[in-house]
C-alpha positions in Angstrom: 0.0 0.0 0.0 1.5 3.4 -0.7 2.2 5.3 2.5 1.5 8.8 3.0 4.1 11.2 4.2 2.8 12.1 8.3 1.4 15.6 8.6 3.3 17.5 11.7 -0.2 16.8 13.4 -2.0 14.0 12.6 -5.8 13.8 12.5 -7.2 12.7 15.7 -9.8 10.2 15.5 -12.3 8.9 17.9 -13.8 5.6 17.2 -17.2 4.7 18.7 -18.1 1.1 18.6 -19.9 -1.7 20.6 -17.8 -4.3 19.0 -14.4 -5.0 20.4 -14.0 -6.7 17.4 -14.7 -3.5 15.0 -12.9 -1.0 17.4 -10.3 -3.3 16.6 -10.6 -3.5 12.8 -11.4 0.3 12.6 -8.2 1.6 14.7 -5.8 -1.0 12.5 -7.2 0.5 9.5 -7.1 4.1 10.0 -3.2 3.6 11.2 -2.1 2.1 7.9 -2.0 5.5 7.0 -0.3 7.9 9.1 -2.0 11.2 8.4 -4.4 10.0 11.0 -4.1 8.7 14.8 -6.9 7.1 16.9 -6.6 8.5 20.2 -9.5 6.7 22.2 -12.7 4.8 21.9 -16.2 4.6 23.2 -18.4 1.7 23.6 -21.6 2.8 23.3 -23.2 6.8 22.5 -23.0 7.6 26.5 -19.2 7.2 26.3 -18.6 9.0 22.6 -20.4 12.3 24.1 -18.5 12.5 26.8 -15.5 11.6 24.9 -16.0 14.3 22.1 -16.3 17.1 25.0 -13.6 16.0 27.2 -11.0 14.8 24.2 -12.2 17.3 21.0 -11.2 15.1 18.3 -10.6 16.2 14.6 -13.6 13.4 13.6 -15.5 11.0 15.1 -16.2 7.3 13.5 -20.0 6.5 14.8 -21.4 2.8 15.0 -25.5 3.2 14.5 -26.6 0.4 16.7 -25.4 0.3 20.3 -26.4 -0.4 24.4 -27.4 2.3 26.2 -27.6 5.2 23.8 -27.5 4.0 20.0 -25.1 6.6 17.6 -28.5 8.4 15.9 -28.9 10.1 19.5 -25.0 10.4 20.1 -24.8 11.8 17.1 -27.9 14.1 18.2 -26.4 15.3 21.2 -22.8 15.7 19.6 -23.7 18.2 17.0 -25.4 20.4 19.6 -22.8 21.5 21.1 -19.7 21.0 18.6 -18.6 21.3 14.8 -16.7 17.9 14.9 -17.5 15.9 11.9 -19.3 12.2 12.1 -18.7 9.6 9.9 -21.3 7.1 10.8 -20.6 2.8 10.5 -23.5 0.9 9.2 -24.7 -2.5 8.9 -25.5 -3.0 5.3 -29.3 -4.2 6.1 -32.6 -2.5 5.1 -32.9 -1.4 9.0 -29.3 0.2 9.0 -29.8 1.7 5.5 -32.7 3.4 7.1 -31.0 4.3 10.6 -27.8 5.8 8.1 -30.5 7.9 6.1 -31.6 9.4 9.1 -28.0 10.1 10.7 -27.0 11.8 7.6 -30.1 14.0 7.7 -29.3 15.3 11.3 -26.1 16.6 10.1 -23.5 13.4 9.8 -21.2 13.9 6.8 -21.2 10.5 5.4 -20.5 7.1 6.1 -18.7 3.5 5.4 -20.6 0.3 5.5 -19.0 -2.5 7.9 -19.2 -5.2 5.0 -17.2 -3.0 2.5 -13.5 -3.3 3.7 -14.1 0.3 5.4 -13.1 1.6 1.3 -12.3 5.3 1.2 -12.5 5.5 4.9 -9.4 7.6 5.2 -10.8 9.8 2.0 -13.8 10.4 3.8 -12.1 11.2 7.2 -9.8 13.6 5.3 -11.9 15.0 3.4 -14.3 16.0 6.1 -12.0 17.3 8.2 -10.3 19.3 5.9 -14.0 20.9 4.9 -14.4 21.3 8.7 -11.1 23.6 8.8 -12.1 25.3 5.9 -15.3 26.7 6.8 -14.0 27.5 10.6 -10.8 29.3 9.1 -11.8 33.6 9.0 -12.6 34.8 5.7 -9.6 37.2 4.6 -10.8 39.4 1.4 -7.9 38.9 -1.4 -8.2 38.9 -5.1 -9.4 35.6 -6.5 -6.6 33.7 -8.4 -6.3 32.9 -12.0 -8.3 29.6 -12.8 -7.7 28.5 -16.3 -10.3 28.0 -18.3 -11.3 25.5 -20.9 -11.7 26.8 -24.8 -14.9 26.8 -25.2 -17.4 27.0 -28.1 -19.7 30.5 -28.3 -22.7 30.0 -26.2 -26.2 28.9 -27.5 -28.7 30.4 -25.7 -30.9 28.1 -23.8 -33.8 26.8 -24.6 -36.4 25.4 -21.7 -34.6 22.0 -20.5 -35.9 18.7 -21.4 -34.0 16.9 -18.3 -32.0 17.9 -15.0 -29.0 16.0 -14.0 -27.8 16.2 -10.7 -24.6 14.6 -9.1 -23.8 14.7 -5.5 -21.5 12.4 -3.4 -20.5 13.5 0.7 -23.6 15.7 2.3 -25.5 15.2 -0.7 -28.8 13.8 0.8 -29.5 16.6 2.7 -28.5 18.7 0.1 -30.6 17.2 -2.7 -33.7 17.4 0.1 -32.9 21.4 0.4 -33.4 21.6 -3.8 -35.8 18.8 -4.2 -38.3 20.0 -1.2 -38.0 23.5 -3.4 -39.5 21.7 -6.6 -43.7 21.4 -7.3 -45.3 17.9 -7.5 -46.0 18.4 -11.1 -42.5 19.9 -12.1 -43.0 19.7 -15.8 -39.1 17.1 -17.0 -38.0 14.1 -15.2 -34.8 14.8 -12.4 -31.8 12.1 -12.9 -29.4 11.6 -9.8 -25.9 10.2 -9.3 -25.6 10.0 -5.5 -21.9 8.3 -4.5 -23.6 5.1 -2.5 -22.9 1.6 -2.0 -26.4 -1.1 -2.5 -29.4 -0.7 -0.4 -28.5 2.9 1.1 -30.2 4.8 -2.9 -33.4 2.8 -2.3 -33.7 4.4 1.3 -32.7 7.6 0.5 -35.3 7.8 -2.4 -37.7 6.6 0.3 -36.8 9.7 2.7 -36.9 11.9 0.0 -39.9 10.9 -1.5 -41.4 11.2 2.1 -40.4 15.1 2.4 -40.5 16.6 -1.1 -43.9 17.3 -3.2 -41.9 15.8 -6.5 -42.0 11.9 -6.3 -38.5 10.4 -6.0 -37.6 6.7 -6.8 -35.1 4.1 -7.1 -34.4 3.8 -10.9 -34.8 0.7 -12.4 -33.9 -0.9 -15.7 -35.7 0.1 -18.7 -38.0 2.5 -16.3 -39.3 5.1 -18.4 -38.4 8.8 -17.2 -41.5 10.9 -16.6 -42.0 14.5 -15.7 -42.4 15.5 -11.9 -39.9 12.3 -11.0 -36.4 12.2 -9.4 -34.8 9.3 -10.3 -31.8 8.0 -8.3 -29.4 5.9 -9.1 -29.0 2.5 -7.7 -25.6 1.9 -5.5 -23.2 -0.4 -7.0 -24.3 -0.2 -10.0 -23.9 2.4 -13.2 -27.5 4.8 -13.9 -27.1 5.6 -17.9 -30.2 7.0 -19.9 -31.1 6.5 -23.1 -34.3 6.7 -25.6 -36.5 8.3 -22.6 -35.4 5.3 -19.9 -33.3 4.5 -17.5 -30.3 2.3 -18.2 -29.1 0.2 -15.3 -26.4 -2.0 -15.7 -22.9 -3.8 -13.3 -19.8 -1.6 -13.7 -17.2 -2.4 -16.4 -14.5 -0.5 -15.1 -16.0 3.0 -16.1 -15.1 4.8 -13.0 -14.5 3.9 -9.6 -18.0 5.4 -8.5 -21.1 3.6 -8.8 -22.9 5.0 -9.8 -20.8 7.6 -11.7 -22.0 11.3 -12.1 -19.6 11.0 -15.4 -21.1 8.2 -17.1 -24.6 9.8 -16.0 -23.6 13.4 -17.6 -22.2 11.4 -20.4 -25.4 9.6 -21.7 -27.6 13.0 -21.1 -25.0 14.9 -23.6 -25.8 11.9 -25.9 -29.8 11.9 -25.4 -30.3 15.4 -25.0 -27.5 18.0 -26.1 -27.9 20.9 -24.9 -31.4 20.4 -23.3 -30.0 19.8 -20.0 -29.9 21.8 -16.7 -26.9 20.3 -14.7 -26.4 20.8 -11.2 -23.2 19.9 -9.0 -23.7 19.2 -5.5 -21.5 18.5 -2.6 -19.1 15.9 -3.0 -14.9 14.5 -2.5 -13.1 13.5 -5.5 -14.2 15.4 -9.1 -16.8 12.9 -10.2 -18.3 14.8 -13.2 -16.3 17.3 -14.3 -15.9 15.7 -17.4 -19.1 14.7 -18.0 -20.7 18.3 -16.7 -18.0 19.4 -19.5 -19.5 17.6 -22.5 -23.0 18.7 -21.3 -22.0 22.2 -21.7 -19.7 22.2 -24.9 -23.5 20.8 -25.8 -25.4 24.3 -24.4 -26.6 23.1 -21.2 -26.5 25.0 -18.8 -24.1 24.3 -15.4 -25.0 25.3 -11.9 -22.6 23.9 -8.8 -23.0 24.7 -5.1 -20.8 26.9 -3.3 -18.4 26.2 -0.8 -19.8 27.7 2.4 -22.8 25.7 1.9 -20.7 22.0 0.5 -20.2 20.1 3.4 -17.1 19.3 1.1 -16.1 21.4 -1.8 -14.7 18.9 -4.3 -17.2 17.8 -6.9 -18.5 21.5 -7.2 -15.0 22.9 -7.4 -13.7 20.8 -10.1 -16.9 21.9 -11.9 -16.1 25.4 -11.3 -12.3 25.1 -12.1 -12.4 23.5 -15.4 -14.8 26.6 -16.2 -18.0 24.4 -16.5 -20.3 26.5 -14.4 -22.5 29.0 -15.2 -23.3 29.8 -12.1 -21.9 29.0 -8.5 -25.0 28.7 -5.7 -25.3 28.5 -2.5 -27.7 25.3 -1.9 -30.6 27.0 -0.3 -30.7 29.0 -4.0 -30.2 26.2 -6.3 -33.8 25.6 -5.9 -35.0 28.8 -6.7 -32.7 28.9 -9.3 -34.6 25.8 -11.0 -37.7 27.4 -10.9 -37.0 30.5 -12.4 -35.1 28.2 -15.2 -38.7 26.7 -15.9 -40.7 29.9 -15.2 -42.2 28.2 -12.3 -43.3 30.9 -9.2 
């Protein structure tokens, strides 16, 4: 494995876990790398609060269920009274789907399920904390720096979109509740979503968000046909294409290492429908669809990504922004609005 230089301070991690056997596991895995150093752990959601107060550290890894208090009210109790960021650890079931949902609507970042190796687990831990630093660090007025920009062709104006493509990866459920909730029940083109999520967790996000916004929000299937006033998210583990009015599920061939892939999403909208697209960047690690979100707009479509005070991390949305994709950078609260107005809807 190829080791990373140590940082002069490492990132101090707290790891909260019934399971000897998974404090265990966790710990040995988060020291392989040496930007990061576990300095206690908790038993059960009692413990991790009174952990975080006394020890303040950099991140927190949070098992759902536990004796005593369970990690949804840790959690709860946690981000009342601190900014430290929460990675939650979930049993890949239907139940800890669910329980996961719910923690990352009360303000978790993200999280790694137990059956998957703990893969990206020190991404995700650095990638939060460094988004944690960021937003805490005061805001010094300087002169932006020079970004260069792609050569692009002169811009056609827009007509009225015939889709909306959205891509989101770490905080992106309760981002794409803030825009979805801002959306009527009979929004007039179907929504497609590529949310960064292993199998299960898509069909109980859809779920919650079906629950909460007025627009209708399912699990894509194979061959479902895309109708107006639906979101359609893409299933985890597995690539979301579109094509002739459908969606297009099919097992990863080595396209990308995110499944589903915001890039192979973006790319099958340029295909289907030029520039009739309004594409959206949400929070998100890594740059998952900035060359998709690229061909969409050498197409016409038109390119809106969040901003950084309101990305819980700044990555997805920056690489849009950097390559000189977007047309506009929003904060999330807007994006909605911004829709709307798109579609001349009051």
């Amino acid at each position: 494995m190829l080791k990373h230089q140590p940082a002069s301070q490492p990132i101090r991690v707290l790891v909260v876990d019934d399971s000897s056997f998974m404090r265990n596991a966790i710990t040995r895995h988060i020291h392989r790398d040496a930007r990061f150093r576990v300095i206690d752990t908790a038993t059960n959601g009692r413990e991790a609060v009174a952990k975080a107060e006394q020890l303040k550290p950099d991140v927190i890894t949070m098992d759902v269920e536990m004796p005593e208090m369970n990690g949804i009210d840790a959690l709860r109790q946690i981000l009342a009274k601190s900014s430290i960021p929460v990675i939650m650890v979930s049993s890949q079931t239907d139940a800890g789907a669910k329980t996961t949902i719910q923690a990352l609507q009360l303000g978790a970042m993200d999280f790694i399920p137990k059956a998957g190796g703990f893969e990206q687990l020190h991404e995700k831990l650095h990638a939060v904390v460094g988004a944690t630093r960021a937003r805490q660090r005061p805001v010094v007025a300087a002169p932006p720096a020079p970004v260069a920009r792609r050569a692009l062709p002169m811009r056609v104006t827009l007509t009225k979109p015939k889709l909306v493509v959205i891509g989101s990866s770490t905080g992106g459920p309760r981002a794409l509740c803030q825009v979805l909730q801002g959306l009527p029940k009979n929004f007039p083109v179907p929504i497609v979503i590529a949310q960064h999520m292993p199998p299960q967790f898509t069909a109980a996000m859809a779920k919650w968000l079906s629950d909460v916004c007025a627009i209708s929000v399912v699990e894509a299937a194979d061959d479902m046909p895309l109708q107006p006033g639906v979101a359609y998210v893409g299933p985890g583990g597995m690539m979301f294409r579109i094509a002739n009015g459908k969606a297009k599920i099919s097992p990863a061939q080595g396209e990308s290492l995110y499944k589903p892939s915001v890039d192979v999403l973006a790319d099958s909208a340029a295909s289907g429908y030029g520039g009739q697209v309004l594409a959206i960047m949400l929070t998100g690690m890594g740059n998952d669809g900035a060359k998709g979100f690229g061909k969409l707009k050498d197409g016409g479509a038109f390119v809106v990504a969040q901003d950084q005070a309101t990305s819980s991390v700044w990555g997805m949305p920056r690489a849009v922004t950097e390559n000189g994709c977007a047309d506009e950078v929003l904060p999330v609260g807007d994006i909605g609005k911004r829709i709307k107005t798109m579609f001349g809807i009051a």
